[in-house]
VEXTI-514965 format. One line per 4 residues: number of its first residue (from 1); for each residue y, z, x of N, C-alpha, C. Coordinates in nm, 3 decimals. Example, Ala and Ser with C-alpha at 12.3 -4.5 7.8 and 13.67 -1.06 7.14 Angstrom:
residues 2
1 = -0.569 0.780 1.319 -0.450 0.780 1.230 -0.330 0.780 1.320 | -0.225 0.708 1.285 -0.106 0.714 1.367 0.003 0.787 1.290
//
This chain:
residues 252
1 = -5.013 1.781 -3.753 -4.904 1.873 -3.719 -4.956 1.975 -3.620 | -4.861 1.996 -3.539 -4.938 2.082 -3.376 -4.851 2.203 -3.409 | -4.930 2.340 -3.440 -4.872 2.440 -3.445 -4.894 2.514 -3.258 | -4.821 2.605 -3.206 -4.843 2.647 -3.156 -4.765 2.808 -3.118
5 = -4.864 2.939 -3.112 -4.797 3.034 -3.102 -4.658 3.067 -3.227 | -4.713 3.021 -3.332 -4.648 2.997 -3.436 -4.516 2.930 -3.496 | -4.496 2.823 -3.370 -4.380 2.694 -3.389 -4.442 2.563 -3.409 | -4.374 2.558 -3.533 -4.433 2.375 -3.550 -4.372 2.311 -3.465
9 = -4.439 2.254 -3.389 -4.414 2.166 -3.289 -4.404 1.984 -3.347 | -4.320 1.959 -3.407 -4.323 1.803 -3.468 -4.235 1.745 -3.435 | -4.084 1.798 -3.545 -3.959 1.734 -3.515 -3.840 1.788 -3.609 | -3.741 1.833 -3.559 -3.633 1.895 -3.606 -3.564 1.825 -3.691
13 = -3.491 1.813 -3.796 -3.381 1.751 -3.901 -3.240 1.805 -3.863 | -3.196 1.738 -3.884 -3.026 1.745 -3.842 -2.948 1.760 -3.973 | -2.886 1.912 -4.000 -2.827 1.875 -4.141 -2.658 1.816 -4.093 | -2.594 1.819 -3.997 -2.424 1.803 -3.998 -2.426 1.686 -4.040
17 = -2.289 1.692 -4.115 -2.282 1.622 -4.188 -2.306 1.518 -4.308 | -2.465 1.618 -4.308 -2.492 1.582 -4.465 -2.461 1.638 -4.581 | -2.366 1.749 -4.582 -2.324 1.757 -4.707 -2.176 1.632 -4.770 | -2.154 1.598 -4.691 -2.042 1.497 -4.695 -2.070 1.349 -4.685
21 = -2.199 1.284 -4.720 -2.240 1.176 -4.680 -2.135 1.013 -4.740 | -2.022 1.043 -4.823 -1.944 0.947 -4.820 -1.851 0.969 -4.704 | -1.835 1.028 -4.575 -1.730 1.039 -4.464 -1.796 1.032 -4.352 | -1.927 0.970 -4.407 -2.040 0.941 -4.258 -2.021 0.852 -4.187
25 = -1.934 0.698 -4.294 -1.905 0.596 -4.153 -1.745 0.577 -4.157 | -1.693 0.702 -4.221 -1.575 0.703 -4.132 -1.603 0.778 -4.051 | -1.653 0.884 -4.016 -1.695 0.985 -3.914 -1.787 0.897 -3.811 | -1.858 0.812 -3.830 -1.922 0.711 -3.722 -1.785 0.658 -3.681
29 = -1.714 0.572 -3.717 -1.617 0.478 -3.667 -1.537 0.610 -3.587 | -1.521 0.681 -3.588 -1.433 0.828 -3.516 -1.473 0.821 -3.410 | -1.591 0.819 -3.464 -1.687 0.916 -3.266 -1.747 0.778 -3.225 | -1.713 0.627 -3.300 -1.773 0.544 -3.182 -1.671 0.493 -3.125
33 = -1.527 0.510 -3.163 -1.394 0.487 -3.102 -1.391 0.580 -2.985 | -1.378 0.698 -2.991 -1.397 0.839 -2.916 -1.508 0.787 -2.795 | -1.630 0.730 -2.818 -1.759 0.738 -2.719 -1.683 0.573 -2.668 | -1.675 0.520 -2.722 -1.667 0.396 -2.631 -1.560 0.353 -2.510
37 = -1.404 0.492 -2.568 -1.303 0.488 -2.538 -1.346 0.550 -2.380 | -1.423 0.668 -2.408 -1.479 0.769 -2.294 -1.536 0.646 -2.220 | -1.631 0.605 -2.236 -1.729 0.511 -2.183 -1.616 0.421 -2.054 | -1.557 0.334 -2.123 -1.485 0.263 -2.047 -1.379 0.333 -1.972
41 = -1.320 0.405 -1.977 -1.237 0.468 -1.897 -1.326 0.557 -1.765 | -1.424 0.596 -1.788 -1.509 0.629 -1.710 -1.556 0.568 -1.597 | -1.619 0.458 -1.664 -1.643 0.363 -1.590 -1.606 0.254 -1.548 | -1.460 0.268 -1.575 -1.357 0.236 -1.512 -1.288 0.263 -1.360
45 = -1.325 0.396 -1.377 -1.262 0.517 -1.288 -1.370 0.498 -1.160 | -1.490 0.475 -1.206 -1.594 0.499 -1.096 -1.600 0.353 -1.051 | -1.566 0.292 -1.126 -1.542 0.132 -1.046 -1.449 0.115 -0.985 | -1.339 0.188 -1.023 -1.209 0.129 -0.912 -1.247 0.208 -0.801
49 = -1.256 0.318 -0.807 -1.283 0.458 -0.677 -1.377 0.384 -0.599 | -1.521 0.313 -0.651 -1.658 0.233 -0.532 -1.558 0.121 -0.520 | -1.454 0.059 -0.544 -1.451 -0.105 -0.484 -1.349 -0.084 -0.394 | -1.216 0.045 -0.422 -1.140 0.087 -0.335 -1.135 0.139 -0.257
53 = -1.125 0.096 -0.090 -1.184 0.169 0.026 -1.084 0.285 0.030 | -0.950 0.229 0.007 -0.845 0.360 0.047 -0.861 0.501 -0.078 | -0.966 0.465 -0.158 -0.989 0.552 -0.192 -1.109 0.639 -0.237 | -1.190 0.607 -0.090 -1.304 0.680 -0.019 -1.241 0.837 0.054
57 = -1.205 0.922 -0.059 -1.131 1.057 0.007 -1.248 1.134 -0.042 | -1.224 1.248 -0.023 -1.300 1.392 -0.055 -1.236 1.414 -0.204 | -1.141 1.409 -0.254 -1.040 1.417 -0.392 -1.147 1.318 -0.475 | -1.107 1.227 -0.435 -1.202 1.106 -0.511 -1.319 1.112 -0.488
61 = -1.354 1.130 -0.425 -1.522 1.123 -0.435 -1.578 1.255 -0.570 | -1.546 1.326 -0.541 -1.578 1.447 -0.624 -1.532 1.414 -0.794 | -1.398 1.311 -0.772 -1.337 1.257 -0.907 -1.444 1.161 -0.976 | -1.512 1.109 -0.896 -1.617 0.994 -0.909 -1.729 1.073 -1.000
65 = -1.805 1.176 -0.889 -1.900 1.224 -0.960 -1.866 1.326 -1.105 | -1.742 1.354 -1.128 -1.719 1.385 -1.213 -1.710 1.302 -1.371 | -1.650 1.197 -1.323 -1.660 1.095 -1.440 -1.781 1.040 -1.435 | -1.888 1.063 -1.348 -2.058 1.037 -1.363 -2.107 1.117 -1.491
69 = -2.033 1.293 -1.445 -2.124 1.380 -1.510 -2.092 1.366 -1.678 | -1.928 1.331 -1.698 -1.816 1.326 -1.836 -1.944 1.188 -1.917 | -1.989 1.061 -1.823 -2.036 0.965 -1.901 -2.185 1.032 -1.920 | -2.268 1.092 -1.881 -2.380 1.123 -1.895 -2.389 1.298 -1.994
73 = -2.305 1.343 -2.027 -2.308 1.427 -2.141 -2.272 1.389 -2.242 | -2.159 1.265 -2.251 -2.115 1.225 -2.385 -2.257 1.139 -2.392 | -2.312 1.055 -2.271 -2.424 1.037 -2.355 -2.562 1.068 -2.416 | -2.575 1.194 -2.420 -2.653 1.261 -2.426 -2.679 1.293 -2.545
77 = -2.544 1.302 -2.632 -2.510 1.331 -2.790 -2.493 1.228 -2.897 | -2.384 1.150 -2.846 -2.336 1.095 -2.885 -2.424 0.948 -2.936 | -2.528 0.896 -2.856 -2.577 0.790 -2.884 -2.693 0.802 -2.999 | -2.756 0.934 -3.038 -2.854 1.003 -3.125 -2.738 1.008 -3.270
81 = -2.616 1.070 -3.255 -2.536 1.126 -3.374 -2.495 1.015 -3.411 | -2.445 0.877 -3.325 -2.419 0.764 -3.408 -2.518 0.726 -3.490 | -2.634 0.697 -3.446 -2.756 0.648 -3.513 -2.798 0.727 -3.617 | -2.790 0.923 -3.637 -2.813 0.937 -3.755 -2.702 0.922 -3.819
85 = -2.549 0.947 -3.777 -2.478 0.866 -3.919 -2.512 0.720 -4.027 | -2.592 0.661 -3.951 -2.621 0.537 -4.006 -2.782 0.553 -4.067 | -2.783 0.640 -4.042 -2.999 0.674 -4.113 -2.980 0.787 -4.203 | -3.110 0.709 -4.279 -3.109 0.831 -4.381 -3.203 0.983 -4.340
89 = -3.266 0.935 -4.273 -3.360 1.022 -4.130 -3.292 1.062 -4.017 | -3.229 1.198 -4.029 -3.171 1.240 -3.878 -3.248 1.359 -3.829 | -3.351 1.276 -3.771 -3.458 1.384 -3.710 -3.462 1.362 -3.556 | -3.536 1.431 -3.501 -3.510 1.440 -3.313 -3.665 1.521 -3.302
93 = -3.734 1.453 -3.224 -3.877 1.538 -3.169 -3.841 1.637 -3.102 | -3.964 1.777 -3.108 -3.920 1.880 -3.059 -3.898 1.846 -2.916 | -3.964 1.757 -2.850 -3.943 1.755 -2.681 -3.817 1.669 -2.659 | -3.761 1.575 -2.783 -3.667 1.541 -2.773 -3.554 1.653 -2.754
97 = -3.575 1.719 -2.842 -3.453 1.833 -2.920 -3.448 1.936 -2.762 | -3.579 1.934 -2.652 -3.565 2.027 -2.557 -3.457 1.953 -2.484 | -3.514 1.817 -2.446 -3.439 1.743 -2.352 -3.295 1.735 -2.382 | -3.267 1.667 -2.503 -3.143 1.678 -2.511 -3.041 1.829 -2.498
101 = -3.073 1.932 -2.516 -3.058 2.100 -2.488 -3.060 2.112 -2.350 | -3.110 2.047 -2.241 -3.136 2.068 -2.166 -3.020 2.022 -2.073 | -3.038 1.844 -2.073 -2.933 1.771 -2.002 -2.766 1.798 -2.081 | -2.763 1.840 -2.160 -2.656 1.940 -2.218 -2.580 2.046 -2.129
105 = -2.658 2.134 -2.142 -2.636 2.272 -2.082 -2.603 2.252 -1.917 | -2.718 2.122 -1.843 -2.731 2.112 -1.711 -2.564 2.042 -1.658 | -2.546 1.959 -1.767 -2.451 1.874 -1.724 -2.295 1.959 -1.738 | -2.265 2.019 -1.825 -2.161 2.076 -1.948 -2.115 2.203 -1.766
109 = -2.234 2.265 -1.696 -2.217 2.348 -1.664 -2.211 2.286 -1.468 | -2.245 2.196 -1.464 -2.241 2.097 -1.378 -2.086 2.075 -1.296 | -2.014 2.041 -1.485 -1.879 1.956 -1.441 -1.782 2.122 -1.448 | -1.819 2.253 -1.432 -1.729 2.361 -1.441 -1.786 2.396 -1.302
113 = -1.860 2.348 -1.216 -1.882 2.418 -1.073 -1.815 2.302 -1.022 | -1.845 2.205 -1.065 -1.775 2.043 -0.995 -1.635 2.082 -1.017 | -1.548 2.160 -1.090 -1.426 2.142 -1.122 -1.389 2.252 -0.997 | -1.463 2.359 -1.006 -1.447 2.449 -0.913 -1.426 2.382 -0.752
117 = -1.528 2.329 -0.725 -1.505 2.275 -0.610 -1.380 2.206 -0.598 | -1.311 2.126 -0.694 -1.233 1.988 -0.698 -1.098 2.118 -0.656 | -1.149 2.221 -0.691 -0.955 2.342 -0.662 -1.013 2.362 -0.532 | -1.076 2.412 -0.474 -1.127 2.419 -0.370 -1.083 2.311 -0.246
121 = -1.082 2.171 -0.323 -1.095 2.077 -0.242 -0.912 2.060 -0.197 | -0.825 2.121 -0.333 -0.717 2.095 -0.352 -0.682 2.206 -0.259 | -0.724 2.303 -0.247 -0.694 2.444 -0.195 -0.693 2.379 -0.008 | -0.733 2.324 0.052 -0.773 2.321 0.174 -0.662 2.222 0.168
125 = -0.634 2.088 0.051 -0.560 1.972 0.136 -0.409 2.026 0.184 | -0.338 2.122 0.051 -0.242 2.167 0.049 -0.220 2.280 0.150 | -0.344 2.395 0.210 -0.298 2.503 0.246 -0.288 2.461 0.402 | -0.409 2.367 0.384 -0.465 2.363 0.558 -0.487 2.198 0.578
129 = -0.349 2.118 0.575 -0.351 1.987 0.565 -0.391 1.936 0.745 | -0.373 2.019 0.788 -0.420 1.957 0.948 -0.530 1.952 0.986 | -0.649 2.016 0.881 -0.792 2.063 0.914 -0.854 2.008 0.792 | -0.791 1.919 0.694 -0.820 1.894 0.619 -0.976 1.814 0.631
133 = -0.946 1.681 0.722 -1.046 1.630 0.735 -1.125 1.650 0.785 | -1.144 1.756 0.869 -1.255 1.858 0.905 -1.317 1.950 0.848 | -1.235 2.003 0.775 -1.329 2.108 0.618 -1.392 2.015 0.542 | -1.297 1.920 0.480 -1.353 1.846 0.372 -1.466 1.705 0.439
137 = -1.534 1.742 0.520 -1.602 1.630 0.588 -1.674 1.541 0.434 | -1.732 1.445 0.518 -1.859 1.395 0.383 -1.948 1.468 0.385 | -2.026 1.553 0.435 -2.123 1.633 0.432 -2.118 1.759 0.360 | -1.949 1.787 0.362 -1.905 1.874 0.314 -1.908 1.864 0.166
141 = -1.855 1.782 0.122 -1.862 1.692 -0.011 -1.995 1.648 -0.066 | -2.068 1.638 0.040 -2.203 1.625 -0.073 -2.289 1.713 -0.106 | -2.265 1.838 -0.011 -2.301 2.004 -0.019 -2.223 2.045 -0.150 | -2.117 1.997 -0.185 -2.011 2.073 -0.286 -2.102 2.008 -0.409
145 = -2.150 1.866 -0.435 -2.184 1.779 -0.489 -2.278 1.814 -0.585 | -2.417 1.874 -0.465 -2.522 1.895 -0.483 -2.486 2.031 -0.526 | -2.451 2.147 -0.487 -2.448 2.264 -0.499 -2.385 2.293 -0.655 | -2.332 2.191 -0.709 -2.244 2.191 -0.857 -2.409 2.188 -0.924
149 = -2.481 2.036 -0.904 -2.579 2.012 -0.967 -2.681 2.149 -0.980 | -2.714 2.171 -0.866 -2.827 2.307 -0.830 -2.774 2.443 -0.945 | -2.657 2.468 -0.951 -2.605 2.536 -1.059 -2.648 2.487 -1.173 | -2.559 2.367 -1.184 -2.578 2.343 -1.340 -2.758 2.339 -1.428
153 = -2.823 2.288 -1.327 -2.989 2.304 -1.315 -3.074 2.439 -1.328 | -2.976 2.571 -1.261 -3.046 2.665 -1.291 -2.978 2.723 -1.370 | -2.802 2.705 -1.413 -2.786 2.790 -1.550 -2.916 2.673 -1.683 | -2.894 2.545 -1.657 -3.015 2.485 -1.799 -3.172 2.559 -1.784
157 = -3.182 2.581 -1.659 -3.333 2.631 -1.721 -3.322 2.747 -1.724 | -3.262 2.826 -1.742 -3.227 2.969 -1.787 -3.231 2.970 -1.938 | -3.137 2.885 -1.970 -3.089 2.878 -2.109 -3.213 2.791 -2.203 | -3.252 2.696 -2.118 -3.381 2.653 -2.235 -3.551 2.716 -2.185
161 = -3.539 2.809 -2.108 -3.721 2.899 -2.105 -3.656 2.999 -2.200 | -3.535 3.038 -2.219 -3.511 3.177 -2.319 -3.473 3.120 -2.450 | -3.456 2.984 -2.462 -3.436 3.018 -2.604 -3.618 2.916 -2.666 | -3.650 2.803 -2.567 -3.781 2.782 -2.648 -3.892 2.862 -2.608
165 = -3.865 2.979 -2.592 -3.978 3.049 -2.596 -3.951 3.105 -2.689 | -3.852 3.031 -2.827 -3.872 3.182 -2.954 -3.982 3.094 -3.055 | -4.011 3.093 -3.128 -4.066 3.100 -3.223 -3.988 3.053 -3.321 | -4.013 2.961 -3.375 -3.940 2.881 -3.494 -3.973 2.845 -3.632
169 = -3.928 2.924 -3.714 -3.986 2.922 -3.851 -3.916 2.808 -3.933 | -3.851 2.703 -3.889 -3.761 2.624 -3.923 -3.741 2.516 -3.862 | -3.734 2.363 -3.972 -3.692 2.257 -3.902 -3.568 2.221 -3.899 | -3.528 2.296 -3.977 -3.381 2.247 -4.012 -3.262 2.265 -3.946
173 = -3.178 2.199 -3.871 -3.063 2.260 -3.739 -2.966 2.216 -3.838 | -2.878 2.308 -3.830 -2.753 2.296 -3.891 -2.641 2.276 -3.807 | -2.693 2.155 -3.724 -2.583 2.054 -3.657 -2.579 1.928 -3.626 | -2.547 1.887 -3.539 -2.522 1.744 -3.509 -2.639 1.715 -3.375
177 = -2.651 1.827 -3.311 -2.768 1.805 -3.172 -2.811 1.950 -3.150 | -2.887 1.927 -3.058 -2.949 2.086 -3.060 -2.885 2.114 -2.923 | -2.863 2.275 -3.022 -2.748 2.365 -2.920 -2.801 2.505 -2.954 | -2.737 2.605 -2.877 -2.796 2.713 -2.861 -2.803 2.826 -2.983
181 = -2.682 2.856 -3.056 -2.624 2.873 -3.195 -2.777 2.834 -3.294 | -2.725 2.688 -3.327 -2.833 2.653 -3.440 -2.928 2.683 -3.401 | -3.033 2.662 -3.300 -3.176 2.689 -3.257 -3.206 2.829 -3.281 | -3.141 2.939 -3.234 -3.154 3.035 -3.256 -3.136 3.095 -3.371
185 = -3.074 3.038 -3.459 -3.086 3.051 -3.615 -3.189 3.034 -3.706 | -3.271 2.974 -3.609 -3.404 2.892 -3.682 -3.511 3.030 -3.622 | -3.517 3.080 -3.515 -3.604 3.152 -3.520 -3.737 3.255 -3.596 | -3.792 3.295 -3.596 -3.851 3.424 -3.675 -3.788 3.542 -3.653
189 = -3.806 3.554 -3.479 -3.799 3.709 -3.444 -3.668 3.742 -3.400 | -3.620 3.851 -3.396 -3.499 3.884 -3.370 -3.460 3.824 -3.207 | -3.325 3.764 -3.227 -3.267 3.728 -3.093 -3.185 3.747 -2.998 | -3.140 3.886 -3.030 -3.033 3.990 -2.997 -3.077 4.000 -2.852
193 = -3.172 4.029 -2.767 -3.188 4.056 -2.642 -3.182 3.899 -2.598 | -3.229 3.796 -2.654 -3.203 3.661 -2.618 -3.114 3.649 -2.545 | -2.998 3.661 -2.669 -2.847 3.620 -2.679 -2.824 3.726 -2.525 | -2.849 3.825 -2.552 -2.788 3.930 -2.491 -2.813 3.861 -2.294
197 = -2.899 3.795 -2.267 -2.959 3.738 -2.101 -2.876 3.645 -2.113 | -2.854 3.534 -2.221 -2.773 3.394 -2.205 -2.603 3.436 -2.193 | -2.564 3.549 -2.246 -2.465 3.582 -2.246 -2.415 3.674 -2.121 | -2.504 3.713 -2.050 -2.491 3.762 -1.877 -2.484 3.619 -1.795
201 = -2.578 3.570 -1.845 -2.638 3.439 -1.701 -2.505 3.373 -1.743 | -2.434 3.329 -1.848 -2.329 3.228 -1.844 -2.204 3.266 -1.826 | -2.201 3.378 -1.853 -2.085 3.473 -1.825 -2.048 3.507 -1.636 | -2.184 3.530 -1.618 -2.174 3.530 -1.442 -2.161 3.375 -1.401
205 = -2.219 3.265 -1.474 -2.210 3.163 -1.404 -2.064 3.132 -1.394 | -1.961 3.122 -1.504 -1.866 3.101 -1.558 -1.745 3.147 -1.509 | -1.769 3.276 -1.469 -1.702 3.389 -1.363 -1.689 3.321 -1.276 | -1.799 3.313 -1.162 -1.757 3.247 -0.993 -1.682 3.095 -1.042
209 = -1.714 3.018 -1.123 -1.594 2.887 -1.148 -1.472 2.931 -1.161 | -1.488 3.033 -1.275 -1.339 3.034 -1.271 -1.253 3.097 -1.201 | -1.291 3.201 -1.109 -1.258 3.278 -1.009 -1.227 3.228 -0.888 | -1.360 3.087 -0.854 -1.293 3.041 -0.792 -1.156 2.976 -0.755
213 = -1.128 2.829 -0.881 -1.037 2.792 -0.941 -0.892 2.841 -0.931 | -0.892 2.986 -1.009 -0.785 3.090 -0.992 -0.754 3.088 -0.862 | -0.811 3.136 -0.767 -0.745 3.194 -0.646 -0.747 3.048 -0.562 | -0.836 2.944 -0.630 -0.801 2.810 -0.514 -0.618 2.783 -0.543
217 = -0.589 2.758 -0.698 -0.491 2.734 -0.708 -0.349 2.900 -0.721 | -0.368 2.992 -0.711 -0.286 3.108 -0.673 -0.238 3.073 -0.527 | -0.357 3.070 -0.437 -0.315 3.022 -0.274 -0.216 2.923 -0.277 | -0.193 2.780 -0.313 -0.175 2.689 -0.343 0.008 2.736 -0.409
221 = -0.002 2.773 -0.529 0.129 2.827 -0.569 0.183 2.890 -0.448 | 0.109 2.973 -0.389 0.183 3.084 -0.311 0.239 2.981 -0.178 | 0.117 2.888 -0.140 0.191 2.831 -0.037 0.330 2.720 -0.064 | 0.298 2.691 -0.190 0.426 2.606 -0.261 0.562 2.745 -0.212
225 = 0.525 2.831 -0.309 0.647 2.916 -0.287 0.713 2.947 -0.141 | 0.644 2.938 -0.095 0.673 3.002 0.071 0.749 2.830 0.169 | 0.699 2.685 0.088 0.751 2.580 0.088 0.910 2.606 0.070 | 0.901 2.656 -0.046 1.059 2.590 -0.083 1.159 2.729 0.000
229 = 1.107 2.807 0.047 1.210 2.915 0.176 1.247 2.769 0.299 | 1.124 2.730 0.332 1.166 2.650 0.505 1.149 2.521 0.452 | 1.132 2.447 0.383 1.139 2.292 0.392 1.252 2.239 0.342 | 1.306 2.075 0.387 1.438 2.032 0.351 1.342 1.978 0.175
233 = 1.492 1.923 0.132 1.441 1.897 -0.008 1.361 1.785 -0.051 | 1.361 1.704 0.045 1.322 1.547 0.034 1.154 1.597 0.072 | 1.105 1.710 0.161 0.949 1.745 0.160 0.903 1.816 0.052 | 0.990 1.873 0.012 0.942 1.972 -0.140 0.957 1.866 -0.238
237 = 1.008 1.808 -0.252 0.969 1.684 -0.381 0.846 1.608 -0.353 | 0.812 1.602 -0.181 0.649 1.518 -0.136 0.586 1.553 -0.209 | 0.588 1.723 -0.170 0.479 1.783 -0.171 0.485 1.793 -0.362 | 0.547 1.807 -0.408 0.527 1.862 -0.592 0.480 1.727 -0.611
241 = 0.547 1.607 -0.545 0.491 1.480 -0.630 0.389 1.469 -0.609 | 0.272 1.523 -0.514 0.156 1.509 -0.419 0.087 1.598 -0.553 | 0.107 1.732 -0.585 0.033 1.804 -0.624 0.032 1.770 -0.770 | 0.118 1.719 -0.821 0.163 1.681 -0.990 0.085 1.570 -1.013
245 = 0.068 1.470 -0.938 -0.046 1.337 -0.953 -0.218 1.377 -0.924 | -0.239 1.463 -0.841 -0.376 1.544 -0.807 -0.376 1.598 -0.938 | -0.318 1.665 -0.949 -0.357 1.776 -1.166 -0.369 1.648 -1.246 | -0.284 1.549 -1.240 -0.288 1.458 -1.355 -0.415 1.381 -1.386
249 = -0.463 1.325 -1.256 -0.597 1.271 -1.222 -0.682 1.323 -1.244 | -0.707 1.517 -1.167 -0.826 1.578 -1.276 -0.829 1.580 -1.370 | -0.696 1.582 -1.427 -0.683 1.596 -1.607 -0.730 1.496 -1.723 | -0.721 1.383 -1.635 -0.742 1.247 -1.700 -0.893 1.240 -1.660
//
């Protein structure tokens, strides 16, 4: 057993859902309906979008990497929590328990700058449809791409140098995967200034998404509104049917 700086460094236990262990494989059959349902629709989405040329857009492309980021966080959890529903051992190595915390946080925070961009992307087709394909170049799109990732990368290592640098008097997580909550429950030393940095850094990260978002789609309303003064009626139904299938698609 590798102590270090006074954390056993071995391997964490997972208590969720062990106080209920007769609703473990109905609770498996839940979340492998749920993961598999995700799975294929996902990769569904990213298969039709690569085989369909007409739908090599800036909208879609960003839709693509989004259902990249949706399949690679559900799997991140989800393939560990099936397997301990079915074991009587639901343990995770500590470098496991980092990694998985890690590609968590990286990804989770990934698809809220990626979403940001996707209003952004909506903000230019609707406000400034003649310059569209000149704002939204491909270069443009893979700057938006990368720049989601580069976020989501430095809110995760924010969030996992401050919380495994505490000190852990405990193997025991009182959840399903390691998250920020349980870990910090396990500590020794007080985690109040912890909490107190993760709760600035995500709060500011969280802010510019959603701020963005807001005013991508406020512009957007406003230019709708200012639509229905000068357009005949047969363009204001284009345009709502245009914008009502764009929401539906992010939504889905």
């Amino acid at each position: 057993m590798e102590e270090v700086n006074g954390t056993v460094k071995t391997e964490f236990f997972f208590l969720g859902f062990s106080d209920h262990p007769e609703l473990q494989r109905l609770v498996f059959a839940v979340f492998f309906s749920i993961y598999s349902a995700t799975l294929m629709e996902k990769l569904g989405m990213i298969l039709l979008i690569t085989i369909s040329s007409h739908l090599h857009t800036p909208m879609y492309f960003l839709l693509c990497i989004l259902s990249v980021i949706d399949t690679c966080y559900s799997s991140v959890i989800a393939p560990k929590l099936l397997v301990d529903l079915v074991s009587d051992k639901k343990t995770i190595s500590y470098n496991g328990c980092a990694a998985q915390f890690y590609f968590f946080i990286s990804l989770v925070d990934t698809e809220s700058f990626l979403l940001a961009a996707m209003a952004y992307d909506r903000y230019i087709a609707i406000c400034n449809p003649l310059l569209y394909t000149v704002i939204m170049s491909k270069r443009i799109c893979c700057q938006l791409a990368v720049g989601a990732f580069l976020g989501g990368t430095m809110s995760s290592i924010i969030h996992i140098t401050n919380t495994f640098h505490l000190t852990f008097c405990s193997k025991e997580i009182n959840h399903f995967f390691c998250d920020v909550s349980p870990l910090f429950s396990l500590s020794c030393a007080d985690t109040y200034m912890h909490g107190i940095v993760l709760v600035v850094f995500a709060s500011l990260f969280e802010a510019i998404c959603l701020l963005t978002f807001l005013l991508s789609y406020v512009f957007i309303i406003t230019a709708l509104a200012a639509l229905l003064k000068i357009s005949s009626a047969e363009r204001r139904n284009l345009w709502f049917l245009t914008c009502a299938f764009r929401l539906i698609v992010v939504t889905v």
